[in-house]
C-alpha positions as CSV (number, residue, x, y, z in Angstrom):
1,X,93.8,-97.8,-14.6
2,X,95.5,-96.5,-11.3
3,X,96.1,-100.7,-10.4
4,X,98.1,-100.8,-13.8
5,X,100.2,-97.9,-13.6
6,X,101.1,-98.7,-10.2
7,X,102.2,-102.4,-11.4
8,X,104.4,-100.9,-14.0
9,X,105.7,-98.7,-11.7
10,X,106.2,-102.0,-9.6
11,X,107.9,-103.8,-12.2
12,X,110.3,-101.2,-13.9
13,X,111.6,-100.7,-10.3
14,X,112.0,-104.0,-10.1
15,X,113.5,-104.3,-13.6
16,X,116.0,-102.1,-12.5
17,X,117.1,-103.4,-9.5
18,X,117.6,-107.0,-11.7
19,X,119.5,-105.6,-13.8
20,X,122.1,-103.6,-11.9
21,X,122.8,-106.7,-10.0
22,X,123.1,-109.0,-12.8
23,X,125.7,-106.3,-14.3
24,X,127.8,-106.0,-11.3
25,X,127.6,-110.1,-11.0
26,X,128.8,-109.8,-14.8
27,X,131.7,-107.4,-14.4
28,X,133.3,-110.0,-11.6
29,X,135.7,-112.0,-12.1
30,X,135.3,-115.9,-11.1
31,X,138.0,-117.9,-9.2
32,X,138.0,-121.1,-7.1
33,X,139.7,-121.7,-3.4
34,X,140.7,-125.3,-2.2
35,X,140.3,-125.5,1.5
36,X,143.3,-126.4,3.3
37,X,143.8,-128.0,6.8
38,X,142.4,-125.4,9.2
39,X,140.5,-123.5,7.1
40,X,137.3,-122.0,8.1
41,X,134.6,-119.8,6.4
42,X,135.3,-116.9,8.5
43,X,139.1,-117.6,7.7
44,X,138.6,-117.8,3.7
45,X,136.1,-115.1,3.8
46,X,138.9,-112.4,4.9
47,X,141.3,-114.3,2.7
48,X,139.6,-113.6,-0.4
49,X,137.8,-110.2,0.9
50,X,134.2,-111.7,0.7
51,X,131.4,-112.1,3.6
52,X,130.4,-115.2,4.7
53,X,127.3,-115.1,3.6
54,X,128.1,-115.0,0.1
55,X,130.5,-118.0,0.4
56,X,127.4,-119.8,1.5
57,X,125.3,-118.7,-1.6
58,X,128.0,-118.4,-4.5
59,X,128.8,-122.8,-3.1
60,X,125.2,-123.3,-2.2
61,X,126.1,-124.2,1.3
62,X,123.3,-124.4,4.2
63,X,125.6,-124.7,7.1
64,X,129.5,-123.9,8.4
65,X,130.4,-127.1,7.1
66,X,133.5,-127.4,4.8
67,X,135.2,-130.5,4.3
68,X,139.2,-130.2,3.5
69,X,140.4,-130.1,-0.4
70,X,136.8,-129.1,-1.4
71,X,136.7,-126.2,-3.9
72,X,134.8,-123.0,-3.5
73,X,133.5,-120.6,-5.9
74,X,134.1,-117.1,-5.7
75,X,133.7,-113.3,-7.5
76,X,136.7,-111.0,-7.4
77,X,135.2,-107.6,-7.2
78,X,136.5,-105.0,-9.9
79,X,140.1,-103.1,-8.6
80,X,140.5,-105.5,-6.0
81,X,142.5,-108.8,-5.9
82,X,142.0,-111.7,-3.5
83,X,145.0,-111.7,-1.1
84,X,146.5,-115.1,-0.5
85,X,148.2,-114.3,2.9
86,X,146.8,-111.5,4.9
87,X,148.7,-108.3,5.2
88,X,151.5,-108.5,8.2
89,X,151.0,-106.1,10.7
90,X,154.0,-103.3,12.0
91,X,154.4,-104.6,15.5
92,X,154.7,-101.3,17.2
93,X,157.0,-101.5,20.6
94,X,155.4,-100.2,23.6
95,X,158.2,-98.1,25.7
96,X,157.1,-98.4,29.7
97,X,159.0,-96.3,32.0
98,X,160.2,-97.6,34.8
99,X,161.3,-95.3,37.7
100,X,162.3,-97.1,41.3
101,X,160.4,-95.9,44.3
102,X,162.0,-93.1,46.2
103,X,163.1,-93.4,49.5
104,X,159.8,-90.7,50.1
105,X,157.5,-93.0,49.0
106,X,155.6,-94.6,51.7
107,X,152.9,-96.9,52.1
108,X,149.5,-96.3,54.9
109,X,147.4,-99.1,55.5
């Protein structure tokens, strides 16, 4: 008796956990890149706001290896969009001041 209830305890939890990820899986949207010349699975990972790691599983892939115009799956996550060009960055300007050495300035070696 205690073996069973702690094997439905087991498999409810487990139940759960399957199903939560199947939903959130279900409530993405799906959308294909084409790699370009250049392109690299770090690079299209920040592209489209995904880890590497599930670029590897959603295309089945076992190494780095892409090959140019190859298409690859992946998931948009809900309230966010995959951004074709990463955002630009404000360059800031750095202001250095300058002042000449004064004629009391000296030098000891």
């Amino acid at each position: 008796m205690k073996n069973t209830s702690a094997f439905l305890k087991k498999l409810s939890t487990l139940f759960v956990v399957m199903l939560f990820a199947s939903t959130s899986l279900l409530a993405q949207d799906r959308a294909t890149y084409q790699v370009k010349q250049g392109d690299t699975l770090y690079g299209i990972s920040k592209k489209l706001n995904v880890t590497i790691a599930e670029l590897k599983q959603w295309n089945e892939l076992s190494g780095n290896e892409i090959e140019l115009g190859q298409e690859l799956t992946y998931f948009i996550r809900n309230g966010e969009e995959a951004q074709a060009e990463p955002p630009l960055k404000k360059k800031t300007l750095t202001r250095w001041l300058i002042r000449p050495l004064s004629h009391r300035t000296y030098f000891t070696l």
